[in-house]
C-alpha positions as CSV (number, residue, x, y, z in Angstrom):
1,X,0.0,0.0,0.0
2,X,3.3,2.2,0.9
3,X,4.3,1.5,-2.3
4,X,1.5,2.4,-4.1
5,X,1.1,6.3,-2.3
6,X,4.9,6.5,-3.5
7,X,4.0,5.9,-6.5
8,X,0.8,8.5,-7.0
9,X,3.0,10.9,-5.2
10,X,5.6,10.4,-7.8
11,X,3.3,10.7,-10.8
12,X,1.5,13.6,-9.0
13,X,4.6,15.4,-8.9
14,X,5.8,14.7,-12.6
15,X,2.4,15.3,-13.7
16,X,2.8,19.2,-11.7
17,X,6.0,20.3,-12.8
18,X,4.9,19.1,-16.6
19,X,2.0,21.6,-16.3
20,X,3.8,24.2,-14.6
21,X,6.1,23.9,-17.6
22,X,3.6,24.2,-19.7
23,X,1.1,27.2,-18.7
24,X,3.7,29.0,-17.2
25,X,6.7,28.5,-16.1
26,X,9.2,28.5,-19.0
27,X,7.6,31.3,-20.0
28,X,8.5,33.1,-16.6
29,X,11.9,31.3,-16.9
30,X,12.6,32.9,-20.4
31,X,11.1,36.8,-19.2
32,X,13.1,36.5,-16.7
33,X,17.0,35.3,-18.1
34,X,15.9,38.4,-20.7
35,X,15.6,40.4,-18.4
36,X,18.8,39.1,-17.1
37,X,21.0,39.3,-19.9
38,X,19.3,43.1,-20.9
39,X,20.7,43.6,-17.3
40,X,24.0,42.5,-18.1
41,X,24.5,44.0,-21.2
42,X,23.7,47.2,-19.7
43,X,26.6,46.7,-17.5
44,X,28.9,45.6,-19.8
45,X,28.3,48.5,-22.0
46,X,29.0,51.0,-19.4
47,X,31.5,48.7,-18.1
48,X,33.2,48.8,-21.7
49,X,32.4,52.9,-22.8
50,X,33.8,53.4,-19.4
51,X,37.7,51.9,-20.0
52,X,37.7,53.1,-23.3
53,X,37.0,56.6,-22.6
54,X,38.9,56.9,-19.5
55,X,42.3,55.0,-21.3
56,X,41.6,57.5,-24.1
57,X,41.3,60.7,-21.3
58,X,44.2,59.3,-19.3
59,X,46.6,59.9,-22.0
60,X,46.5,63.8,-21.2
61,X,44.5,64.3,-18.3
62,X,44.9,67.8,-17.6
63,X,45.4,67.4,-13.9
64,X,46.8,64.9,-11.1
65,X,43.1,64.7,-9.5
66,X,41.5,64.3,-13.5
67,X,44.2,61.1,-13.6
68,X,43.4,59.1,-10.5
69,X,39.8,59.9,-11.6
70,X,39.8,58.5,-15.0
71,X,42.2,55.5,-13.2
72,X,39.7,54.9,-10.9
73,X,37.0,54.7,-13.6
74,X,39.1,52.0,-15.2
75,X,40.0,50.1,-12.1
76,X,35.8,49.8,-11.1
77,X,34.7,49.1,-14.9
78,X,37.0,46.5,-15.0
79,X,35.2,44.7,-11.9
80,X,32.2,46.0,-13.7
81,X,32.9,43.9,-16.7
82,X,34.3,40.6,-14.5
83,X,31.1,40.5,-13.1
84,X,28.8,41.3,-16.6
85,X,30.2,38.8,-18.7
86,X,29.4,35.3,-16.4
87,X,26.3,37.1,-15.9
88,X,25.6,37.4,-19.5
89,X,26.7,33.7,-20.0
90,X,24.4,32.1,-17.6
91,X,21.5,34.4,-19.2
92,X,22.3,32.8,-22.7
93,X,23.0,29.4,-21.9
94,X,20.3,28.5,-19.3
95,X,17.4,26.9,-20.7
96,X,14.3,28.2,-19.5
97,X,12.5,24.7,-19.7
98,X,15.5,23.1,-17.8
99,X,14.6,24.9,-14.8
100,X,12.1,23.2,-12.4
101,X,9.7,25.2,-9.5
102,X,12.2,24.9,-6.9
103,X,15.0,26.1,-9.1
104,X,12.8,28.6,-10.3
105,X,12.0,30.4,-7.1
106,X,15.4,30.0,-5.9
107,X,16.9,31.8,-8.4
108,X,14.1,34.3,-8.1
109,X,14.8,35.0,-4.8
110,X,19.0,34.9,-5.3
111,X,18.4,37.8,-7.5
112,X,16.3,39.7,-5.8
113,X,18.6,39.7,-2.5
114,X,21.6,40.2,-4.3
115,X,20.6,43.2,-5.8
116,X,19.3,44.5,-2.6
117,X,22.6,43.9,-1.3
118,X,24.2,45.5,-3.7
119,X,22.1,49.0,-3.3
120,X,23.5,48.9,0.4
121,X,27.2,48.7,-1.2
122,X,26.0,51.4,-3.5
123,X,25.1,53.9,-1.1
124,X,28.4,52.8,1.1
125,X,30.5,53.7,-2.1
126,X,29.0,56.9,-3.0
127,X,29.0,57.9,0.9
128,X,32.9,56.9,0.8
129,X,33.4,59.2,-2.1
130,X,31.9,62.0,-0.5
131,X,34.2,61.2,2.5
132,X,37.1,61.1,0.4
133,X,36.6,64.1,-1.1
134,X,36.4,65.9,2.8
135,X,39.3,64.4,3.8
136,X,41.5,65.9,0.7
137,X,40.5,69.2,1.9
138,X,42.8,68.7,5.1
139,X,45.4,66.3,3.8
140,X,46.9,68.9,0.9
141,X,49.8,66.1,0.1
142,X,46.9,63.1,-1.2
143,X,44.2,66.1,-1.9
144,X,44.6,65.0,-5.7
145,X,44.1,61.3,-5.3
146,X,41.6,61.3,-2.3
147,X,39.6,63.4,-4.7
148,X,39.8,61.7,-8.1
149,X,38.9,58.2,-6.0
150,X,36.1,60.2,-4.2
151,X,34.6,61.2,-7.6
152,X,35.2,58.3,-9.1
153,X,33.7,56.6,-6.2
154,X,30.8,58.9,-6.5
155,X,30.2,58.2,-10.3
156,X,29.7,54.5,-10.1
157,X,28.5,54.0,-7.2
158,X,25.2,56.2,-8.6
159,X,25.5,54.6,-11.5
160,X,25.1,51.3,-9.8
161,X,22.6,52.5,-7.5
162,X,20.4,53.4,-10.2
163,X,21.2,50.1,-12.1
164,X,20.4,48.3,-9.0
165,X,17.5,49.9,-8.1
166,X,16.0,49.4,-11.7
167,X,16.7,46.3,-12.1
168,X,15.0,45.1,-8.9
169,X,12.1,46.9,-9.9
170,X,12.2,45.2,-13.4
171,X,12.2,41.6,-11.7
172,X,9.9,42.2,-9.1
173,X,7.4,42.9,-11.2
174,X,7.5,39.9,-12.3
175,X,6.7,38.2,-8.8
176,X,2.8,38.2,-9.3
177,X,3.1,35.9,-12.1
178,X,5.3,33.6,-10.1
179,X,2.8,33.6,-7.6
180,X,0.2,32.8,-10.1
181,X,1.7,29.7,-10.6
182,X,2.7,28.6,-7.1
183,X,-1.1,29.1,-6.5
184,X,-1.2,25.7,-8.7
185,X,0.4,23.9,-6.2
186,X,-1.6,22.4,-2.8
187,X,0.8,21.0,-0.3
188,X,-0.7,18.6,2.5
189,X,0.5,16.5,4.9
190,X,-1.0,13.1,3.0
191,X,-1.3,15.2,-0.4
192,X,0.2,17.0,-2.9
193,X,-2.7,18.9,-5.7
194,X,-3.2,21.0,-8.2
195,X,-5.2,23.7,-9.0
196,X,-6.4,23.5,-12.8
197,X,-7.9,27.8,-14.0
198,X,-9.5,28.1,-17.1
């Protein structure tokens, strides 16, 4: 009789993740790697017009503070870019019908955290560029490079605030139709159902 529970269970299961795939949740999978990989082009783009032009200004910056500005610029893009490209990767070469429920709202969630972690960083840099930029006013020897950094600093942290921020807002829109599908799903303790809307 154990045996035979296991076995309805099993197909019970099969038989929810096959619809979830079907109605819905490939189709979330797929909205939401594009929005993923818009995401990380974005970044990569700013990440790349950001070296280039700041190589191309470095070659006759017309100050010490302009220099370890534009250096600065490089430095962070080049983070910028180590982090766009895997990111732009694992958009590409995911398939959205791979991913089953639980993989679905894990990675859902990952997301949504780490960009939320990532606006607190954003507002830490920009604050720590405004700090820099006090400090050069009473060390005169570092005023140039405490000043560049704290621009710098300033610069992409916004930028990545704002990146952040939209980006978040981009995928969370997108909860309610993960909900809609998890409301397919009735869990018990002897049962496991589906709810069928037409």
């Amino acid at each position: 009789m154990k045996r035979q529970y296991l076995m309805l269970a099993l197909l019970i299961l099969f038989a929810f993740d096959a619809y979830a795939q079907g109605v819905g949740l490939t189709e979330f999978n797929t909205e939401r790697l594009q929005v993923n990989k818009t995401g990380m082009i974005v970044l990569g783009s700013w990440a790349l017009g950001n070296i280039g032009t700041n190589a191309v200004l470095l070659n006759n910056p017309s100050s010490k503070e302009q220099a370890h500005f534009y250096r600065m610029n490089i430095f962070w893009n080049v983070v910028n870019l180590g982090l766009a490209i895997p990111g732009l990767r694992h958009s590409i070469i995911t398939d959205p019908a791979s991913l089953d429920m639980a993989s679905t709202v894990s990675e859902y969630h990952k997301m949504g955290k780490i960009l939320l972690m990532n606006a607190g960083l954003d507002v830490a840099y920009i604050t720590g560029g405004f700090l820099m930029k006090e400090m050069a006013k009473t060390r005169p020897n570092k005023e140039d490079i405490l000043t560049g950094y704290g621009r710098s600093l300033i610069l992409q942290g916004g930028f990545l605030l704002a990146f952040d921020i939209v980006l978040y807002s981009v995928l969370s829109s997108k909860g309610g139709d993960l909900e809609k599908i998890l409301e397919t799903v009735h869990v018990g303790a002897n049962s496991v159902g589906l709810t069928f809307r037409f």
